[in-house]
C-alpha positions as CSV (number, residue, x, y, z in Angstrom):
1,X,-14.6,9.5,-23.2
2,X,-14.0,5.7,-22.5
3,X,-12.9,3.9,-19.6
4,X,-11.5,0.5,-19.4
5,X,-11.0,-1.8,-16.3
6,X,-9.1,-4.8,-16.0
7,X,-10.6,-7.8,-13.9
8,X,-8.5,-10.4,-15.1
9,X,-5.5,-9.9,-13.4
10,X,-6.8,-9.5,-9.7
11,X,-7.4,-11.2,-6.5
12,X,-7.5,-15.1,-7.5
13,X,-9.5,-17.1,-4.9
14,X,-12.3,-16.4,-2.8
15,X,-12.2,-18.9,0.0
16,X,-14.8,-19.6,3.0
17,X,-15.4,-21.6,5.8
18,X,-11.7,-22.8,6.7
19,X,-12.5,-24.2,9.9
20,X,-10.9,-27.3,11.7
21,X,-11.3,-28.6,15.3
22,X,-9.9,-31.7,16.6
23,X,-11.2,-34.3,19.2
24,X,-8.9,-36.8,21.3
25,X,-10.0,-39.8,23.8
26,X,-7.9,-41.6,25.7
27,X,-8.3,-44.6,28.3
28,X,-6.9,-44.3,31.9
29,X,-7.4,-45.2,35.8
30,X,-6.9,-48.2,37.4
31,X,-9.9,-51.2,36.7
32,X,-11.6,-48.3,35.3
33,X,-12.1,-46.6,32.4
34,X,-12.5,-42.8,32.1
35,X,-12.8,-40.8,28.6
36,X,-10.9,-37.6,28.3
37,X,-12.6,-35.4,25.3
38,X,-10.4,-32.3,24.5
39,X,-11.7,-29.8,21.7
40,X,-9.8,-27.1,20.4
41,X,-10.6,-24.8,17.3
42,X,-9.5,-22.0,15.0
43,X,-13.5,-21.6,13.3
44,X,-15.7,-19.6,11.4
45,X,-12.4,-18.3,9.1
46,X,-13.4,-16.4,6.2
47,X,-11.5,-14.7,3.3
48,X,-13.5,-12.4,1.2
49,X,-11.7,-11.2,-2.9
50,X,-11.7,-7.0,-3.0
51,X,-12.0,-5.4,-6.1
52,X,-10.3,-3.5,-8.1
53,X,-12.9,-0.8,-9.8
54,X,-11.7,2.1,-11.7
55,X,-14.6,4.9,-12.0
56,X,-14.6,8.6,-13.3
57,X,-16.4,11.8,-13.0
58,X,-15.3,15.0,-14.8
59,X,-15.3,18.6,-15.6
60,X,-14.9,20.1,-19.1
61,X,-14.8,24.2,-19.5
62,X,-14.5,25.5,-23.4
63,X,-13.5,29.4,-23.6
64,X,-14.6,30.5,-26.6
65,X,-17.3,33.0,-27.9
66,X,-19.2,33.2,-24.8
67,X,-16.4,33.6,-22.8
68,X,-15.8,30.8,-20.3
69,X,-18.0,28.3,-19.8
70,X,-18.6,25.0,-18.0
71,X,-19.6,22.3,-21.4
72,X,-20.2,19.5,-19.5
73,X,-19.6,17.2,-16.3
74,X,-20.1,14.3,-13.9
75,X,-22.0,13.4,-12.2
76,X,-24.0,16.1,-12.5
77,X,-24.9,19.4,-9.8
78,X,-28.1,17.4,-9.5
79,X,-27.4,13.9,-9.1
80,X,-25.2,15.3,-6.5
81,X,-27.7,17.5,-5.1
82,X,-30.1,13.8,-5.0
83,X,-27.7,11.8,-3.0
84,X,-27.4,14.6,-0.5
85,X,-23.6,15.3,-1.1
86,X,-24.8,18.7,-1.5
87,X,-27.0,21.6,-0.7
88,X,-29.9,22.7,-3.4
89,X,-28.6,26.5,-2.2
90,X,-25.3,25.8,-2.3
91,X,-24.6,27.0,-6.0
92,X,-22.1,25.8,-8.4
93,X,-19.2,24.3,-7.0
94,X,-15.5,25.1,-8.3
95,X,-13.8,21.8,-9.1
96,X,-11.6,21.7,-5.6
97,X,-14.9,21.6,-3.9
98,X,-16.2,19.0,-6.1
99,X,-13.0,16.8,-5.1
100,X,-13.3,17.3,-1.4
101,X,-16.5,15.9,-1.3
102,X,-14.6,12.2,-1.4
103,X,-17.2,10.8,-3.3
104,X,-17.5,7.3,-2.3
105,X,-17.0,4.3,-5.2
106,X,-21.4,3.7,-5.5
107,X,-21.7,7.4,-6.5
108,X,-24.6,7.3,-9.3
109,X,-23.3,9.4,-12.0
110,X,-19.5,8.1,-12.4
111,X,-18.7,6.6,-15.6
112,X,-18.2,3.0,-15.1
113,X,-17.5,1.1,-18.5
114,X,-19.6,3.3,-20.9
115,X,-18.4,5.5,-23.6
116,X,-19.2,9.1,-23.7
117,X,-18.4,12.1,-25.2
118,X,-17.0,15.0,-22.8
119,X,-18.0,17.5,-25.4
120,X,-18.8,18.2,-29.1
121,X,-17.7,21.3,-30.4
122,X,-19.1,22.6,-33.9
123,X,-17.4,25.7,-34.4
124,X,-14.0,26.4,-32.8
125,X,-11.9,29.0,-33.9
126,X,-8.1,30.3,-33.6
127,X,-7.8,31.8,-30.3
128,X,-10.3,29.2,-28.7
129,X,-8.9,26.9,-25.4
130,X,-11.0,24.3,-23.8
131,X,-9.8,21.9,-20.4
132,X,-11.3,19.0,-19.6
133,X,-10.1,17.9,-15.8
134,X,-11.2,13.7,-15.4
135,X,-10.8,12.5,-11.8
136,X,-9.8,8.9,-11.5
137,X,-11.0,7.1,-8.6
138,X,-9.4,3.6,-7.8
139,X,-11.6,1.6,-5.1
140,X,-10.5,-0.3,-3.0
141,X,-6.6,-1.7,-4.5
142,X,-3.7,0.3,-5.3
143,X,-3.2,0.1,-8.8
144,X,-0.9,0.7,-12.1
145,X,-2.4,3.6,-14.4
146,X,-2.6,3.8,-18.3
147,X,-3.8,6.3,-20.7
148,X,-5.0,6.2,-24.0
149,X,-5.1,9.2,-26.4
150,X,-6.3,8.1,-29.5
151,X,-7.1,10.9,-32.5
152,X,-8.9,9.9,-35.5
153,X,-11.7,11.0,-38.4
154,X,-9.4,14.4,-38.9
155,X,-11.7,15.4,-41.4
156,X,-10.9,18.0,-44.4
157,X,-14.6,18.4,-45.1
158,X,-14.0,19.6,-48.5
159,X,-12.4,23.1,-49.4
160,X,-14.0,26.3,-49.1
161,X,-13.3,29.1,-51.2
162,X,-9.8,30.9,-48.7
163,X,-9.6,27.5,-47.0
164,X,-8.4,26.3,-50.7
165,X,-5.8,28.8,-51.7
166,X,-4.0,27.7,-48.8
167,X,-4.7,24.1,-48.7
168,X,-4.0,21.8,-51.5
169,X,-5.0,18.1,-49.4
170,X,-9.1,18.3,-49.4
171,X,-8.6,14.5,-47.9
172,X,-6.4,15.4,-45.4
173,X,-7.5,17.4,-42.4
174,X,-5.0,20.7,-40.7
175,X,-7.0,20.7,-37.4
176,X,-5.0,18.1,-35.0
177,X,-1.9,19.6,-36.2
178,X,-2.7,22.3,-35.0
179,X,-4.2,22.2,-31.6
180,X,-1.9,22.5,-29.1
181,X,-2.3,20.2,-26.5
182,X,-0.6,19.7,-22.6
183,X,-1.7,17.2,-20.0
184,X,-0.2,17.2,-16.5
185,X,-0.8,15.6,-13.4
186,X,-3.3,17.9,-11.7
187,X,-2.8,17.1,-8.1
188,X,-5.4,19.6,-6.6
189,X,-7.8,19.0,-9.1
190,X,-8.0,22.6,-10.0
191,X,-8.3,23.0,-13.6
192,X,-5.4,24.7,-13.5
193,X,-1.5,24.0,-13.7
194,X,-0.3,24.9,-10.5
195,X,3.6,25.8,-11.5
196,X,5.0,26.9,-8.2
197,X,3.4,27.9,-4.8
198,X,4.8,31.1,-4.9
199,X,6.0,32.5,-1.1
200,X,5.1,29.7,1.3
201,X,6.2,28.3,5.1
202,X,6.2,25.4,6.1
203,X,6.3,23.6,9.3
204,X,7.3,19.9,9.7
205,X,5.1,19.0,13.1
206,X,7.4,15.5,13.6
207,X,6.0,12.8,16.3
208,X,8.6,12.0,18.8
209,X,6.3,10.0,20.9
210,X,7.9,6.9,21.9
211,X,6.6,4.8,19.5
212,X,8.6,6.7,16.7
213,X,12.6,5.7,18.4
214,X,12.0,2.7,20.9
215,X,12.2,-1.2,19.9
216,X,9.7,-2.4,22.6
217,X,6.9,0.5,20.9
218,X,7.8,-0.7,17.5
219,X,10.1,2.1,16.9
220,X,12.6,-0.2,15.1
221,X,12.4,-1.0,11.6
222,X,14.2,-2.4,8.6
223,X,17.0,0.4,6.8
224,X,15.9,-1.1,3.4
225,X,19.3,-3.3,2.9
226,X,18.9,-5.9,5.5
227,X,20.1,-3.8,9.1
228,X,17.6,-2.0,11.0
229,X,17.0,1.6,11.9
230,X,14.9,3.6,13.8
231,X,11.0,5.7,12.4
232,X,12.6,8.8,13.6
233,X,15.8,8.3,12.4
234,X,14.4,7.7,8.7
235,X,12.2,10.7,9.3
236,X,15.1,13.0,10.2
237,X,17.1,11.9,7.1
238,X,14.3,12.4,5.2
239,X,13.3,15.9,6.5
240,X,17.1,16.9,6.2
241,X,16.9,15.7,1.9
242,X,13.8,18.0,1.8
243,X,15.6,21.1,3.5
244,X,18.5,20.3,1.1
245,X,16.5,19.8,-2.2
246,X,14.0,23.4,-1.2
247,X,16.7,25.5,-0.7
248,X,17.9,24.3,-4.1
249,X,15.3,25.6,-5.7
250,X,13.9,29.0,-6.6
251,X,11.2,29.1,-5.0
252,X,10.7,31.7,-2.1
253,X,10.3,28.6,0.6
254,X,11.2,28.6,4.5
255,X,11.5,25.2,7.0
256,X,10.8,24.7,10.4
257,X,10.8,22.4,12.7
258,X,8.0,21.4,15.8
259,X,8.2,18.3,17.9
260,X,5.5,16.6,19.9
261,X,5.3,13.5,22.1
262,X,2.8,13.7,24.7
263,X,1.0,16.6,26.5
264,X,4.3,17.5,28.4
265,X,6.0,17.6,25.1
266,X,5.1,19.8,22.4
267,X,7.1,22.0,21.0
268,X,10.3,23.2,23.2
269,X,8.1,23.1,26.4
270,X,10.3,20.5,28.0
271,X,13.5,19.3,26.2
272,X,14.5,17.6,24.0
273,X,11.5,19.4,22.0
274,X,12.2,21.7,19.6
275,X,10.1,24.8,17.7
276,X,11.9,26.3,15.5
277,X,11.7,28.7,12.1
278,X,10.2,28.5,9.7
279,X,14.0,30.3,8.8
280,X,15.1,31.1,4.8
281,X,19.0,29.7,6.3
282,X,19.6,26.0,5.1
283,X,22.4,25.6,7.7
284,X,19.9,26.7,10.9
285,X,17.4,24.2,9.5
286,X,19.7,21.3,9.2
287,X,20.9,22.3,12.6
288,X,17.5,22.1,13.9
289,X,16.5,18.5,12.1
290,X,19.7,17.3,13.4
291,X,18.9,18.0,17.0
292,X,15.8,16.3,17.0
293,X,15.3,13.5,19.5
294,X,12.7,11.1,21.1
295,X,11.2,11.7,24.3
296,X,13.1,9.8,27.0
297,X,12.2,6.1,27.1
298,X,9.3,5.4,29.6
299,X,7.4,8.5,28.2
300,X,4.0,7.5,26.6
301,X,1.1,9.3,25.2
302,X,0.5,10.9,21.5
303,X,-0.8,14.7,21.7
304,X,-2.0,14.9,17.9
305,X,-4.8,17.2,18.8
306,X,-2.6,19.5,20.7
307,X,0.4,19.4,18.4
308,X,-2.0,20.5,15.6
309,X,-3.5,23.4,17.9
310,X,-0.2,24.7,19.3
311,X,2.0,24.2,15.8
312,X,0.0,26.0,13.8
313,X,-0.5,28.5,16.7
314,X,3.6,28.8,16.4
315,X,3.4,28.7,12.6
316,X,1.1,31.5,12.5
317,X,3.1,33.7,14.8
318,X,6.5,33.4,12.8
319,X,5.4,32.8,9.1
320,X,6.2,35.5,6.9
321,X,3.6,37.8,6.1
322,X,1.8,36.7,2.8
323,X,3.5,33.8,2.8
324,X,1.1,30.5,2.7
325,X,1.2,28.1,5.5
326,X,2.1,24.7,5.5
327,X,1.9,22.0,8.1
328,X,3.7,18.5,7.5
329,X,2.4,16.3,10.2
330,X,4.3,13.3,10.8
331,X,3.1,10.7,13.0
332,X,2.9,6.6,13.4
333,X,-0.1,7.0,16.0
334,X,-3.5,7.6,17.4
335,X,-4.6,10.0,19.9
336,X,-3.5,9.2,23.3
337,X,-3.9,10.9,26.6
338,X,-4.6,14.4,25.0
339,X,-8.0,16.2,25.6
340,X,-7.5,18.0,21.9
341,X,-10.0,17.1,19.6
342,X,-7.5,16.0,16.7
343,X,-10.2,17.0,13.7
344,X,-11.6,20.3,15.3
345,X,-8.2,21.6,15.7
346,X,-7.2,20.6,12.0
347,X,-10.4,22.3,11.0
348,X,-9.7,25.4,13.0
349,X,-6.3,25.5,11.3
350,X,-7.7,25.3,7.7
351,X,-10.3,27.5,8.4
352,X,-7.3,30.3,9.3
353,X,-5.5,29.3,5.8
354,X,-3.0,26.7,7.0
355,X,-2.4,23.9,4.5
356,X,-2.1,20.4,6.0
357,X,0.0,17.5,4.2
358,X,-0.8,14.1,6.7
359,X,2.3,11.7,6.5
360,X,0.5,8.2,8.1
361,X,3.2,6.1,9.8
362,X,0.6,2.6,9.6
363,X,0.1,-0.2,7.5
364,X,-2.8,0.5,4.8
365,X,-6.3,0.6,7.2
366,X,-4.5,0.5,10.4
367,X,-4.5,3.6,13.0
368,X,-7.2,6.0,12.0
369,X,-6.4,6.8,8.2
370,X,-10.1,8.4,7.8
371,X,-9.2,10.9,10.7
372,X,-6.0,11.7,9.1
373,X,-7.7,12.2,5.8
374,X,-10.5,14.3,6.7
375,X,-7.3,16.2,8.9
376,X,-5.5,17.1,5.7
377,X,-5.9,19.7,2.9
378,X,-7.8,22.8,3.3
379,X,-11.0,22.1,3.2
380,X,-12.8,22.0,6.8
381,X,-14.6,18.3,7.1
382,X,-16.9,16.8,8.5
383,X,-15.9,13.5,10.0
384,X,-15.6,10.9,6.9
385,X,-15.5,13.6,4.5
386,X,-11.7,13.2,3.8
387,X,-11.1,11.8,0.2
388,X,-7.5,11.9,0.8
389,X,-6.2,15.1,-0.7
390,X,-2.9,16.0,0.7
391,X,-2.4,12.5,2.7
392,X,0.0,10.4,2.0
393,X,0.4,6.9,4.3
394,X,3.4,3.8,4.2
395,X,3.7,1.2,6.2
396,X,6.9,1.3,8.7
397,X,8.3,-1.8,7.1
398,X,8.4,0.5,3.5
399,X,9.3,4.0,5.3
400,X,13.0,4.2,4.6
401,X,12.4,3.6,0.6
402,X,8.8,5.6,0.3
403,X,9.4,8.2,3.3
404,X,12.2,10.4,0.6
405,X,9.2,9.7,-2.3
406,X,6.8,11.5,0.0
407,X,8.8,14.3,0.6
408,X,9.8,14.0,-3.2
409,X,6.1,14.7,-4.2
410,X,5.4,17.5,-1.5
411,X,8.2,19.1,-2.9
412,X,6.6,18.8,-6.2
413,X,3.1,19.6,-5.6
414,X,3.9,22.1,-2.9
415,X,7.4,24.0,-3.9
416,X,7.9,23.3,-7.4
417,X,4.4,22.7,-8.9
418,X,2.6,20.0,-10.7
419,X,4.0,17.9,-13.7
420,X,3.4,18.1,-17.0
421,X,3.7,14.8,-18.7
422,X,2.9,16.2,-22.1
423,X,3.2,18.7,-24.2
424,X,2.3,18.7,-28.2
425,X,0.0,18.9,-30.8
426,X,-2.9,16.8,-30.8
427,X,-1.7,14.5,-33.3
428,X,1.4,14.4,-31.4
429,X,-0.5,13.0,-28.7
430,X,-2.3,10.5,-30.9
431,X,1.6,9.2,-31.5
432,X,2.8,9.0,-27.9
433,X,-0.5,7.4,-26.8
434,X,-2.6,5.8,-28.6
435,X,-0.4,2.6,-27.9
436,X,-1.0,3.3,-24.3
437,X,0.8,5.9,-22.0
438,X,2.1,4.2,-18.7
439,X,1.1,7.1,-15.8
440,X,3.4,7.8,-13.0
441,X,3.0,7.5,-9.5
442,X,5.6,9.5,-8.5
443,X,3.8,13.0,-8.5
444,X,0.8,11.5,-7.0
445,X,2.4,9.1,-4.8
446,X,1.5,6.0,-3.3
447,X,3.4,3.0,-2.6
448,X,5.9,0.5,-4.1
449,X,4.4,-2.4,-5.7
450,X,6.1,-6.2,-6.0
451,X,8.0,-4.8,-8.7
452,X,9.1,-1.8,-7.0
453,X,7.4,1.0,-9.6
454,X,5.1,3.0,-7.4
455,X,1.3,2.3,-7.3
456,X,-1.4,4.8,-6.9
457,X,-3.4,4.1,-3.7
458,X,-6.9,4.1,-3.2
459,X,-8.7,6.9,-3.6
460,X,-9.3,10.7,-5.9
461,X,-6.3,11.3,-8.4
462,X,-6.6,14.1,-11.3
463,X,-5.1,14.2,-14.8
464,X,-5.9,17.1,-16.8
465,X,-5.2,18.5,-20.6
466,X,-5.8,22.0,-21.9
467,X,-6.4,22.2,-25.6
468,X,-5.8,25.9,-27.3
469,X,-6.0,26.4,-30.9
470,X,-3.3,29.6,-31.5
471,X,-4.7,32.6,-33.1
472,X,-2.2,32.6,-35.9
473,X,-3.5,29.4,-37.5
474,X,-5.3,31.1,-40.3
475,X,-7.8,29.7,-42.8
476,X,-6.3,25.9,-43.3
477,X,-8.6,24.9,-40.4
478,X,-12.0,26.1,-42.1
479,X,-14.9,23.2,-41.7
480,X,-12.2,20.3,-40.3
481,X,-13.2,18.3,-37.4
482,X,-11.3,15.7,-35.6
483,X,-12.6,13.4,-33.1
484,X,-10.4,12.1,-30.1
485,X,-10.7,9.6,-27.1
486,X,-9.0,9.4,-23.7
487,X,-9.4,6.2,-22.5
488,X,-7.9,5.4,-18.7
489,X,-7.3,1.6,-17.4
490,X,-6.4,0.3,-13.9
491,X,-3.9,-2.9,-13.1
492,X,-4.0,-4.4,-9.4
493,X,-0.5,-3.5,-8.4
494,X,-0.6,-6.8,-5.8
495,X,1.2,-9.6,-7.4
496,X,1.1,-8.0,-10.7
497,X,5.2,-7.3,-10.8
498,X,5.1,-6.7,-13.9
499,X,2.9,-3.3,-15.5
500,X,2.2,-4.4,-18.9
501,X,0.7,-1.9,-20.8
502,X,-3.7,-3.1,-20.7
503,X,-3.8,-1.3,-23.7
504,X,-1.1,-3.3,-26.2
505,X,-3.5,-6.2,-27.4
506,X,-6.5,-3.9,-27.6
């Protein structure tokens, strides 16, 4: 497997040392002569480039004679185990694991520009599936996504005895025909296509806190054509599209609703707040979403520690039994005034089997993103640990485009399942991408770029394939060999309107 980055299209200047000050003198007095000196100064300015890096690691499984078995991956249980990310007694990790670690971009054992098989198989047979699960991590600058799927050498390796009474091309080889091949976005980078969540409730925790409804807090913002709204307002039309668009679909999904501000508010302790559901009746939800309000002007403070402790207290006592829990926390703020720690809550949350989705309210690197990452998922962290699983952030100025997008993807990775993006034979897949293959951001989500596609941000995204020979393909396939590449390359979204495919002049 290959990887390609693209440096030439990214930051353009590095500049240093912009500095100015100024000095005046002037004469003034009477038979004298007095010098004023005046020095003002903006100094010691600096603008450092970013990068744009695009690094992999990966996990390849092959179920074939000896049942199922792990063929190959990096970085390795011991390069991991040398750079401390991990425990010598901690055993073999499942793939999910592996992802939460949030491996950071100077990981040793990513693949960073060099070519390298995932595996080589010798002797496959009908009935024989493999996966290979390559998690793409983009440092530092949102980014565009290509793919490359390129098949080639599909070898006939001359004719044995019953391949030849059913094969009359010895220079043309059966065996990409007739691999069946599907690729999908795998958003919990499980190895597995997650089609639908099965029973699950979920609980929207919304911020209320003044910040979220008030112009002097920051609580107004653009509608997205040129008037202005409010956070919550976008929020509540949001939520009220999600409501619509799970009850539209099959899946066995309830909604409710919990509201925080400050300490005095959480939940329906002091109105306006709300707790409500998680109810399987469209019209209650709607009801509730439309009821939501800020706290009364003059009310500061942001619980987030306390909301998380007393929602998912309230989501565990009215969640259907069986069903899996789900906490959307929405919120534009940090911590204030609340004597909750924000992360030991979280943890204590996961820990019971409550799912946390983390919708950030701040402009990229503002508030505390790392908090709110290590906060979401499953996984209990440690602080830093996060790598941004289940965490999703806009800036206010974008919310009212990217706020439905979010809700878009929870309702894909959450209700629905995860997207498949294709589905074939391998050489199938050698003619739909080994042009290039633009990947979308949509299922993954991140944020709109100059152009208005969506970028992925910074940080762990999965794309995986499944490869199954079917058992009826009989003895046409006897000594062929193909050889394939994936090949996956990166384009700075930031002044890059425009995503040209990297791979067209290649």
């Amino acid at each position: 497997m290959t990887e390609k980055k693209t440096y030439d299209i990214t930051r353009r200047t590095v500049l240093a040392g912009l500095g100015t000050a100024g000095i005046a003198a002037a004469g003034a007095g009477l038979g004298t002569t007095a010098l004023f000196n005046d020095r003002e100064g903006f100094v010691g300015n600096s603008l450092a480039a970013g990068r744009l890096d695009l690094q992999l690691d990966y996990k390849a499984t092959y179920d074939g004679p000896n049942g199922l078995e792990m063929i190959g991956q990096a970085p390795t249980e011991q390069q991991l185990i040398d750079q401390g990310l991990v425990g010598m007694a901690e055993g073999p990790m499942t793939w999910e694991e592996r992802a939460d670690l949030g491996f950071a971009c100077d990981t040793e054992g990513f693949i960073d520009g060099d070519a390298m098989p995932v595996f080589e198989l010798d002797d496959v047979k009908p009935g024989d599936c493999g996966e290979v699960t390559v998690s793409l991590h983009i440092c530092d600058n949102p980014a565009y996504l290509w793919m490359r799927g390129s098949v080639y050498d599909d070898l006939d390796n001359g004719l044995t005895e019953p391949e030849g009474e059913v094969d009359d091309t010895p220079d043309v080889g059966e065996l990409a025909e007739n691999i069946d091949v599907t690729l999908w976005y795998d958003e919990d980078c499980s190895n597995t296509i997650t089609e639908g969540v099965g029973t699950s409730d979920i609980l929207v925790v919304q911020d209320v806190s003044g910040s979220m409804e008030y112009d002097q807090y920051g609580g107004e913002i653009s509608d997205g054509q040129g008037g202005t709204t409010t956070k919550l307002a976008v929020a509540k039309d949001a939520m009220g599209d999600f409501a619509t668009i799970v009850f539209d679909e099959t899946a066995d999904t309830e909604v409710g609703v919990f509201t925080f501000g400050n300490e005095d508010y959480i939940g329906d302790a002091q109105a306006p707040g709300i707790a409500f559901g998680p109810s399987g009746t469209e019209a209650d939800v709607q009801n509730a979403i439309g009821n939501i309000q800020a706290v009364p002007q003059g009310v500061t403070g942001t619980a987030l520690g306390l909301a998380v402790q007393e929602g998912d207290d309230y989501l565990s006592a009215n969640a259907r039994t069986g069903a899996q829990k789900i906490m959307i926390l929405l919120t534009d703020g940090e911590q204030f005034a609340s004597s909750v720690d924000e992360l030991q809550a979280a943890n204590d949350a996961k820990a019971g089997g409550t799912r946390i989705i983390v919708i950030d309210i701040n402009d990229p690197g503002d508030g505390e993103p790392q908090l709110l990452r290590d906060m979401a998922g499953t996984t209990v962290n440690n602080p830093g640990d996060g790598d941004g699983t289940d965490y999703y952030n806009t800036s206010a100025d974008d919310l009212a485009v990217v706020l439905p997008v979010i809700y878009q993807s929870i309702i894909e990775s959450v209700v629905v399942g995860e997207v498949v993006f294709f589905e074939g034979t391998l050489a199938e897949l050698n003619d739909a991408a080994s042009g290039g293959l633009k990947l979308e951001a949509l299922p993954l989500l991140a944020q709109a770029s100059d152009g208005d596609e969506y970028c992925f941000l910074p940080g762990t995204h999965c794309v995986a394939m499944e490869w199954c020979i079917p058992r009826e393909v009989g003895n046409e396939i006897q000594t062929d060999s193909v050889t394939f590449d994936l090949e996956f390359a990166a384009i700075q979204c930031r002044h890059n309107g425009e995503n040209a495919n990297p791979f067209g002049a290649a």
